[in-house]
N, C-alpha and C positions, 0 to 999 in steps of 0.2 A: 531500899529495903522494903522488903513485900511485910504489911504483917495480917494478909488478910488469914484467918483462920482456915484450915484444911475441911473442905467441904465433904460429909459422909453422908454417903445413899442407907437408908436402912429399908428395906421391905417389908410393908406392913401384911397383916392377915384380915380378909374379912371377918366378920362376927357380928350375931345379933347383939347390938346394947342398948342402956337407958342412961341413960344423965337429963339434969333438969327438966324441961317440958316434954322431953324425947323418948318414947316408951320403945322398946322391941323395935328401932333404927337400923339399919344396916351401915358397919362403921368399920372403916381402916383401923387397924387398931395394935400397938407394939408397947408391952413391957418398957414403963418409963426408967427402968434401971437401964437399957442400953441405950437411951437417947442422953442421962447422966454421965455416966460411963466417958463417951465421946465431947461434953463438954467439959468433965475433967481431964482431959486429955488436953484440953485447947481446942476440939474441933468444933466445928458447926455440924448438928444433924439431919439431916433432910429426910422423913419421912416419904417412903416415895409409897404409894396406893396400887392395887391391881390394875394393871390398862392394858388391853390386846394390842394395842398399837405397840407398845414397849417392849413386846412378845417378836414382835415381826422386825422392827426397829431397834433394839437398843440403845443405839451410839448418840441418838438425841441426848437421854439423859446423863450416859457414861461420858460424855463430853464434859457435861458440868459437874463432872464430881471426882476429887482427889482418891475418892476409896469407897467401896461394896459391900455394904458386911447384909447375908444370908441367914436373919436373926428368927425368922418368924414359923418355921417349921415344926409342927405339931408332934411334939415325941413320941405320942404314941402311934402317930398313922403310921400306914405300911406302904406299901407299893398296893395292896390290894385295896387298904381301908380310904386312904389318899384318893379324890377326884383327879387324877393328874391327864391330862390329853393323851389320846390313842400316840406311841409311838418315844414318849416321854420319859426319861427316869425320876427315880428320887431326888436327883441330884439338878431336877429345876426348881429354876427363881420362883419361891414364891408370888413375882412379884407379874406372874403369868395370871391374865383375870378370870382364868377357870380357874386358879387354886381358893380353895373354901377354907371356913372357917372348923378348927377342932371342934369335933362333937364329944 
């Protein structure tokens, strides 16, 4: 019997932040209600960060992960306001490391 918990990729979003000694940092960063959420659930959360490699590659990390939730999408960007790559929809991963943080 497996009882290892179900492992969930979440994509984080850039953003300038501060905590402790850390002033105006550049930081991965996801609404801790959807990393809750998936531990009430039973799952494990994996924060995953921007990385261009992950852009070209995927399968590296979709390998290790039971499931993909697409959580970090700024409601009010657009396709115009959104920094998204020449050729791109709305409908990429944030978890592409040209996607920026909501202004």
């Amino acid at each position: 019997m497996d009882d290892r918990r179900p492992v969930i990729g979440i994509c984080t979003a850039l953003a300038r932040a501060s905590w402790g000694a850390w002033n105006e940092r550049q930081a991965a960063l996801l609404a801790f209600s959807y990393i809750a959420a998936i531990q009430r659930a039973g799952g494990l959360a994996v924060m995953i960060p921007p990385d261009r490699h992950l852009e070209e590659a995927p399968d590296e990390m979709l390998d290790l992960l039971d499931g993909l939730i697409l959580a970090t999408l700024c409601p009010s960007a657009t396709a115009q306001s959104w920094p998204w790559p020449a050729g791109r929809s709305t409908a990429t991963c944030p978890c592409s490391a040209s996607a920026g943080a909501c202004s």
